[in-house]
C-alpha positions in Angstrom: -27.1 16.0 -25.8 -26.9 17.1 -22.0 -29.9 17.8 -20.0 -30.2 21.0 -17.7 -31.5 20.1 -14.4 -33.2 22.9 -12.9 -33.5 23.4 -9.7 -31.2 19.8 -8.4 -32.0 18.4 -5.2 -29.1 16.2 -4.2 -25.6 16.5 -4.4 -22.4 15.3 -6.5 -20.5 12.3 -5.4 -18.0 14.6 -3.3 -21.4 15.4 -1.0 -20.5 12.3 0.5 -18.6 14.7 2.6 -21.3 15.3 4.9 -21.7 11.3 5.6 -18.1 11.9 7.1 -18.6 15.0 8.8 -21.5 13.2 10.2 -19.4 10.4 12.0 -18.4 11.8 15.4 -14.6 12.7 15.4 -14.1 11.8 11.6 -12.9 14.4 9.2 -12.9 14.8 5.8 -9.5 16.0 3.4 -10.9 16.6 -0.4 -8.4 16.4 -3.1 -10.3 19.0 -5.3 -10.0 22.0 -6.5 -10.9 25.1 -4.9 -15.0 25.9 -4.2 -16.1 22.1 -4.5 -16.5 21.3 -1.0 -17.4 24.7 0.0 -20.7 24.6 -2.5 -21.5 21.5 -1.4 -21.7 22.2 2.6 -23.5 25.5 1.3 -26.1 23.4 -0.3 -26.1 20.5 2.1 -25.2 21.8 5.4 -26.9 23.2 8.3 -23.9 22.9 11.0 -20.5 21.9 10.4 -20.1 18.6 12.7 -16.8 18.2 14.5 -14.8 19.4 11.3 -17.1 20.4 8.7 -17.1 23.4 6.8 -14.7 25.8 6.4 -12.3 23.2 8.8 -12.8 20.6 5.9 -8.5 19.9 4.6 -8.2 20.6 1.0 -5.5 20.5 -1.4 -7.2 23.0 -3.6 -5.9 21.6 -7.0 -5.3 24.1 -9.2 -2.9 24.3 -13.1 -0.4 23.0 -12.0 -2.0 20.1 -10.2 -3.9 19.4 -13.5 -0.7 19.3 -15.5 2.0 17.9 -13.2 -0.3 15.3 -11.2 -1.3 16.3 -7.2 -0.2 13.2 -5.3 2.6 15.3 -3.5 0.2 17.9 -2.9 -2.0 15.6 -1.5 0.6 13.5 0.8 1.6 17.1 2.5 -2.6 18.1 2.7 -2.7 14.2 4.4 0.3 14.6 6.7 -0.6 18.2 7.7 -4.4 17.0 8.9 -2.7 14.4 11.0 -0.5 17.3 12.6 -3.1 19.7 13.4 -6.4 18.2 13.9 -7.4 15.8 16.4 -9.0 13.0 15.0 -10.3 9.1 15.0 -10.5 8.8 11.3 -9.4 10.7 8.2 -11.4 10.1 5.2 -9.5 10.7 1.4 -12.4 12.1 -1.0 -11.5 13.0 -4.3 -13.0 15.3 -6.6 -13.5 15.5 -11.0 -10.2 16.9 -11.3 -8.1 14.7 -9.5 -10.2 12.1 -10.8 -9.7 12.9 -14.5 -6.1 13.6 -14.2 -5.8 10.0 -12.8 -4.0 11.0 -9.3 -3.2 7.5 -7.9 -5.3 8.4 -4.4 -4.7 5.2 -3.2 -1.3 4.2 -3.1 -0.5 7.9 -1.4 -3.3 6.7 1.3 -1.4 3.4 1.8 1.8 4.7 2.8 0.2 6.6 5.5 -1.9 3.5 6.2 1.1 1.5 6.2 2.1 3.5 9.0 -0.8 2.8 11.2 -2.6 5.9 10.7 -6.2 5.5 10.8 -7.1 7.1 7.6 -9.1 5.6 4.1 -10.0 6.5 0.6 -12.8 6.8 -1.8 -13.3 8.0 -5.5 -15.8 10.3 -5.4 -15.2 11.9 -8.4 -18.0 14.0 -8.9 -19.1 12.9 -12.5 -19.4 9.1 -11.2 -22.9 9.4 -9.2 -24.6 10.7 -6.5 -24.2 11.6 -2.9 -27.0 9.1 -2.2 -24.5 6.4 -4.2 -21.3 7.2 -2.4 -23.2 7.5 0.5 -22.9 3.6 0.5 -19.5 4.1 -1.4 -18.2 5.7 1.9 -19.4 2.9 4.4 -17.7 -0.2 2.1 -14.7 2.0 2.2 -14.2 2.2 6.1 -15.5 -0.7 6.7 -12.8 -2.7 4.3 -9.7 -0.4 5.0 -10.5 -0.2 8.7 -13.1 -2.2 10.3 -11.4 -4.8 9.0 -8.0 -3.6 9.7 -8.7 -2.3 13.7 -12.0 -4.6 14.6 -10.3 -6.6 17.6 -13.3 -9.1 17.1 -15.1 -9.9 13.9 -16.7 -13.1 14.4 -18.7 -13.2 17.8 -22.3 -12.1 17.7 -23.4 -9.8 20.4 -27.3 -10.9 20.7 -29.6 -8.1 20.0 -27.1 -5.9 18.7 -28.2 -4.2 14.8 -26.8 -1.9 12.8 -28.9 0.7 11.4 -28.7 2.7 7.9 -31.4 4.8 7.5 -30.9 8.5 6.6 -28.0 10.1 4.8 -27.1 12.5 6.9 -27.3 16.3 5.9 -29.2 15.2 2.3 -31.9 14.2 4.7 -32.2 17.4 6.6 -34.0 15.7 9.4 -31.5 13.2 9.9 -30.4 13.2 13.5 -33.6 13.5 14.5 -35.1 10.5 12.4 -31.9 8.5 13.6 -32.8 9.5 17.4 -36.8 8.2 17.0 -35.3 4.8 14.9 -32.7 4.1 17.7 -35.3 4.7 20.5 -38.4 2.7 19.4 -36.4 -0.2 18.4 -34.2 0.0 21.8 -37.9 -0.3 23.1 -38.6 -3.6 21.8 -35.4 -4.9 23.1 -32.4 -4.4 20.5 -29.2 -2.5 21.2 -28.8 -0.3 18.4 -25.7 1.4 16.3 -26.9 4.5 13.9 -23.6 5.0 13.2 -23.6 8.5 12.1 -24.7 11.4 14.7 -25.1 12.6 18.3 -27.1 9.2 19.0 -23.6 7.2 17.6 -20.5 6.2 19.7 -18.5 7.6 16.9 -15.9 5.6 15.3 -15.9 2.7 18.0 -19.5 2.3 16.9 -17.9 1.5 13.6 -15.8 -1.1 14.7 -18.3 -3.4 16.3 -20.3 -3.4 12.6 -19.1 -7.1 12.2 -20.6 -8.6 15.5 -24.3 -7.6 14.9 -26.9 -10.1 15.0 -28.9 -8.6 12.0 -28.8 -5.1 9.7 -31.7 -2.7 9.7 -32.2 -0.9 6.5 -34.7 1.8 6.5 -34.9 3.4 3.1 -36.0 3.0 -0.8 -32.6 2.0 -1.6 -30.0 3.8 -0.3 -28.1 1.8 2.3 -28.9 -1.7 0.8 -25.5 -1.7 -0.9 -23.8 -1.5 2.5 -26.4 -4.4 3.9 -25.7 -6.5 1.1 -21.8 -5.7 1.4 -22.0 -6.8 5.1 -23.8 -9.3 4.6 -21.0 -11.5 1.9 -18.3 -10.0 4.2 -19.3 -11.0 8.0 -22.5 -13.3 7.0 -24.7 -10.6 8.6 -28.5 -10.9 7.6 -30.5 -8.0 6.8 -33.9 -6.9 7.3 -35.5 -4.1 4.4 -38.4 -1.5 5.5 -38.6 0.0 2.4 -40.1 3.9 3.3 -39.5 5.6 6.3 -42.4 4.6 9.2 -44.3 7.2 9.8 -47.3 8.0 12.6 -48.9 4.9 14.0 -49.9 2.6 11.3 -46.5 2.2 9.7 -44.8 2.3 12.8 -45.6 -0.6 14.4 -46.2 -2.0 11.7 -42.2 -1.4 10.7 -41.7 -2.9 14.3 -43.7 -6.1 14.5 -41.6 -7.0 11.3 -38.4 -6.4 13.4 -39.4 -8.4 16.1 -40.7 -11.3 14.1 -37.2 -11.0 11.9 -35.3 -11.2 15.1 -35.0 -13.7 18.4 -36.6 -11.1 20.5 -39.4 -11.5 23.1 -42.7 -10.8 21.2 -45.2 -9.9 24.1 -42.6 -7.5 25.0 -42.2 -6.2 22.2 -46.1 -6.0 21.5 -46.5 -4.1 25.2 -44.1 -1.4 23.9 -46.3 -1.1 20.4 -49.7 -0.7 22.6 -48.2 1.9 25.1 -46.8 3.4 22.4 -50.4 3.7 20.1 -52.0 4.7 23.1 -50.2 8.0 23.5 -49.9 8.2 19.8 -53.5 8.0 19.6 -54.2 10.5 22.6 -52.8 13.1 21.0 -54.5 12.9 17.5 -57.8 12.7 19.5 -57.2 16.1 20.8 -56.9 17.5 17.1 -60.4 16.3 16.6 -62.2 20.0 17.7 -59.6 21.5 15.7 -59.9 19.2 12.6 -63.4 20.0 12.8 -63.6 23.5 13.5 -61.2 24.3 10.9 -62.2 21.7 7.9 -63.0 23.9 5.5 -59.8 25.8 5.4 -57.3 22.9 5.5 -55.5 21.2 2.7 -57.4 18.4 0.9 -54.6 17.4 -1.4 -51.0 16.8 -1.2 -47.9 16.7 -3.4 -45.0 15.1 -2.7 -41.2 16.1 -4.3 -39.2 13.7 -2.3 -36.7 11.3 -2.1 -38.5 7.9 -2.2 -38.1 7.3 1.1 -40.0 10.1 2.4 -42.4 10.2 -0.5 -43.8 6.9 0.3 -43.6 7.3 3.8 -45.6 10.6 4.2 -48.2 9.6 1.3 -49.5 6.8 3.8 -49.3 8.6 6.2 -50.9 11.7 4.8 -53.5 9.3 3.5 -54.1 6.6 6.0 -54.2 8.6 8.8 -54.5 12.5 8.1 -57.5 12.4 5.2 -55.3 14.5 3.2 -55.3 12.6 -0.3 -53.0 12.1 -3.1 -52.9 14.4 -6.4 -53.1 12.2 -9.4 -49.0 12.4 -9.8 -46.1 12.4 -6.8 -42.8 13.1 -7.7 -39.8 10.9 -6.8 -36.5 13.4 -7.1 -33.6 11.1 -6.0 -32.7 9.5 -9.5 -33.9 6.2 -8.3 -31.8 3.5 -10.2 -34.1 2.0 -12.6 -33.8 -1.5 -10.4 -35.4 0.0 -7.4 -38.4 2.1 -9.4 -41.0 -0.6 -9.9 -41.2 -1.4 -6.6 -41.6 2.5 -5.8 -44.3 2.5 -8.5 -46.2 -0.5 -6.9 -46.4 1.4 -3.4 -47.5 4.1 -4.6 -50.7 2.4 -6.4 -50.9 0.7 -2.8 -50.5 3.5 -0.7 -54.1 2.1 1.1 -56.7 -0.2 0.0 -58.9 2.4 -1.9 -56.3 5.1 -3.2 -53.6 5.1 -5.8 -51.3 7.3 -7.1 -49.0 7.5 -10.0 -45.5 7.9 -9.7 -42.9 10.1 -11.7 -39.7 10.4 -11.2 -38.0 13.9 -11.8 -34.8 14.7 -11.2 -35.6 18.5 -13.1 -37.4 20.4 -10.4 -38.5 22.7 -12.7 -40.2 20.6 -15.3 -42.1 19.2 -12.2 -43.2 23.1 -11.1 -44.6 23.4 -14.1 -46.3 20.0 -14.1 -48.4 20.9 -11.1 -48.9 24.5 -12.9 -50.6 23.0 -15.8 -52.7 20.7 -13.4 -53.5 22.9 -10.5 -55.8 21.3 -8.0 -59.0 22.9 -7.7 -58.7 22.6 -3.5 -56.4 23.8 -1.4 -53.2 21.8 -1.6 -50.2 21.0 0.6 -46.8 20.9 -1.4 -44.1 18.8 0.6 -41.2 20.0 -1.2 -37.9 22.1 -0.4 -36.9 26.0 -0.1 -37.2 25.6 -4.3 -40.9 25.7 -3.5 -41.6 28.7 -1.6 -42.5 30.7 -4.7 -44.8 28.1 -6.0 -47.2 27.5 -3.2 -47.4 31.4 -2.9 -49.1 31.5 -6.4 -51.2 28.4 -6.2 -52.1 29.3 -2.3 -51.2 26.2 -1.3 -49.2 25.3 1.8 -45.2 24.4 1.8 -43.5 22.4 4.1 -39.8 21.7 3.4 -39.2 18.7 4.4 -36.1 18.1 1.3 -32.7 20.3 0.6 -32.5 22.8 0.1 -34.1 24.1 3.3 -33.4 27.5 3.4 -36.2 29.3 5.2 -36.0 26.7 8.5 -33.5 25.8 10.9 -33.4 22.3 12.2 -31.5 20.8 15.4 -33.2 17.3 16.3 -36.5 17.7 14.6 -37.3 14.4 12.8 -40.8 12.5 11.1 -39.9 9.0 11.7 -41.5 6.9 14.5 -44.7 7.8 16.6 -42.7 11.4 17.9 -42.0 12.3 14.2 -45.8 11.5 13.4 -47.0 14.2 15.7 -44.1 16.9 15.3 -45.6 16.1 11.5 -49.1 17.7 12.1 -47.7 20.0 14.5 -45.3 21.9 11.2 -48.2 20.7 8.8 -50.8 22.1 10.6 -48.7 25.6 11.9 -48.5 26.5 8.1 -51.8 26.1 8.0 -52.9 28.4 10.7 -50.2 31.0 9.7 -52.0 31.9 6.3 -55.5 31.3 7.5 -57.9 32.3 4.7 
């Protein structure tokens, strides 16, 4: 019996599009049938990268692709993307109908490979997973059918250099701007960092120095540790897991003396960096005390999260730890965690500090998880850390709504990010507006 999912907050497979689109100079060409990939940016997207959108190649199977196989169709889509659009790197996605039919994908994208065309593949049928799984289905394959192919040196280690995998870009609206915090504080304690995806990335011959990094940096729940571990049997690369995204100063330098003490790099440096840092962290939350004060009685006392579990872990410390704002009994986890990653989830969340806990649930049915907080709602005024599905709920339960998961589609974000000691204070800054702006 199939489930409805109300409300769905992450993609299909095929939204692995936007990881390309993210990759400067990289495009895209869907073999699927018309509408998929235009729903998806629609859903996903703010922006359309280099050649996003409505630029995206498609062969737009249709019939007669169903019945007579689209490999032809695909070959001429292929050939016609390398004619017209300037590009580094051409990325084969295929959607449920090409997928079904059993379209040999690959052997079309060998011939042009064979040609020394800078171009790979990936099944990303839509019925196989997840953008957040293809996410890391995308990164194996450039890095095995061109890293591999085009990297001029595989072996030598450049000291200090990491790779980092942190947000999937566009499912994580605030992804360029968490990317640009990550990249900066950990350039500050001395590491030369590749994000890979974004304005902060060197594109595509970022991509090719993957195999000389001294050590990985994954920051997330789980997404990303497939490509770690992958680079890891390949080049011998070790990795280093933060498990939530650091936010405000607790976590962040906590997330950072970690890094240092996993790497070769100077430590007192490192440690000035954290103390200048904390210091003007900590300068600006003592500003908010008047404020804090003045305002008390009118400011959320309890929080919800419906988050992926990387923020969701990552804001309820933060929140907790260093806001006062506490946890309602239940936070929602929305990404369909594979069940090998959720007891560890379930264990931070009973540990988000030494004196709260929280349970955990995790809900891929938004709204089966509105209707949850319905039948429960707080008594005090409440802060719901949700997406645009939200906007109706926090109206009736006059609570406050920032959207901090897609859909987002009463914001518009450029380089606004949480992560790091910036992202900690742009966090009360949105927090805190919402606040103000329906004042009771």
């Amino acid at each position: 019996m199939s489930k409805l999912i109300e409300q769905p907050r992450y993609s299909c497979a095929l939204g692995v599009q936007q990881s390309v689109i993210a990759i400067h100079r990289a495009v895209p060409v869907v073999h699927a049938g018309p509408g998929c990939s235009t729903k998806i940016h629609g859903f996903l997207g703010q922006g359309e990268g280099y050649a996003g959108g409505s630029t995206i190649p498609c062969t737009n199977s249709s019939e007669a692709e169903i019945v007579f196989g689209g490999e032809n169709k695909l070959r001429g889509v292929i050939d016609g993307a390398f004619k017209v659009i300037d590009a580094d790197l051409f990325v084969v996605l295929t959607g449920c109908t090409s997928d079904i039919v059993g379209d040999d994908v690959g052997q079309v994208t060998r011939e042009f490979q064979a040609a020394g065309k800078s171009v790979v593949y990936a099944e990303t049928g839509g019925f196989k997973s997840n953008n957040y799984v293809s996410h890391d289905l995308i990164i194996k394959a450039i890095v095995e059918q061109y890293v591999d192919k085009f990297a001029a040196d595989k072996t030598s280690v450049i000291p200090g250099l990491v790779n980092l995998f942190a947000s999937v870009p566009y499912q994580d609206p605030y992804w360029i701007g968490n990317l640009q915090e990550l990249k900066r504080i950990l350039t500050g304690i001395g590491l030369k960092v590749s994000v890979l995806f974004g304005p902060e990335s060197g594109g595509v011959e970022e991509w090719l120095s993957i195999p000389r990094a001294e050590f990985n940096i994954v920051v997330s729940a789980w997404p990303g540790l497939k490509s770690a571990e992958l680079l890891e049997a390949k080049y011998g690369t070790p990795f280093y897991h933060f498990p939530y995204l650091p936010v405000g100063g607790i976590e962040t330098g906590r997330f950072l003396r970690e890094v240092a003490d996993f790497s070769s790099l100077d430590r007192a440096a490192a440690e000035a960096f954290i103390a200048d840092e904390e210091r003007k962290f900590y300068a600006h939350i003592e500003r908010t005390a008047d404020f804090m004060l003045e305002f008390r009685y009118g400011l959320p006392r309890v929080f919800y999260t419906m988050l992926d579990a990387s923020y969701a872990v990552g804001l309820a410390k933060y929140l907790l730890n260093e806001l006062g704002i506490l946890p309602a009994q239940t936070q929602y986890v929305v990404d369909n965690t594979p069940e090998e990653y959720r007891a560890a989830i379930v264990e931070r969340f009973r540990s988000i500090s030494s004196r709260r806990s929280a349970n955990v649930e995790f809900v891929e049915d938004g709204g089966a998880i509105q209707e949850a907080i319905r039948l429960g709602k707080p008594a005090q005024r409440a802060l719901i850390l949700g997406s645009g599905w939200e906007r109706d709920l926090a109206a009736e339960l006059g609570a406050d709504l920032l959207p901090v998961s897609v859909p987002i589609t009463y914001r518009l974000i450029l380089n606004c990010g949480y992560a790091g000691y910036n992202g900690g204070l742009r966090l009360i800054e949105d927090i805190y507006d919402r606040v103000l702006g329906t004042y009771r």
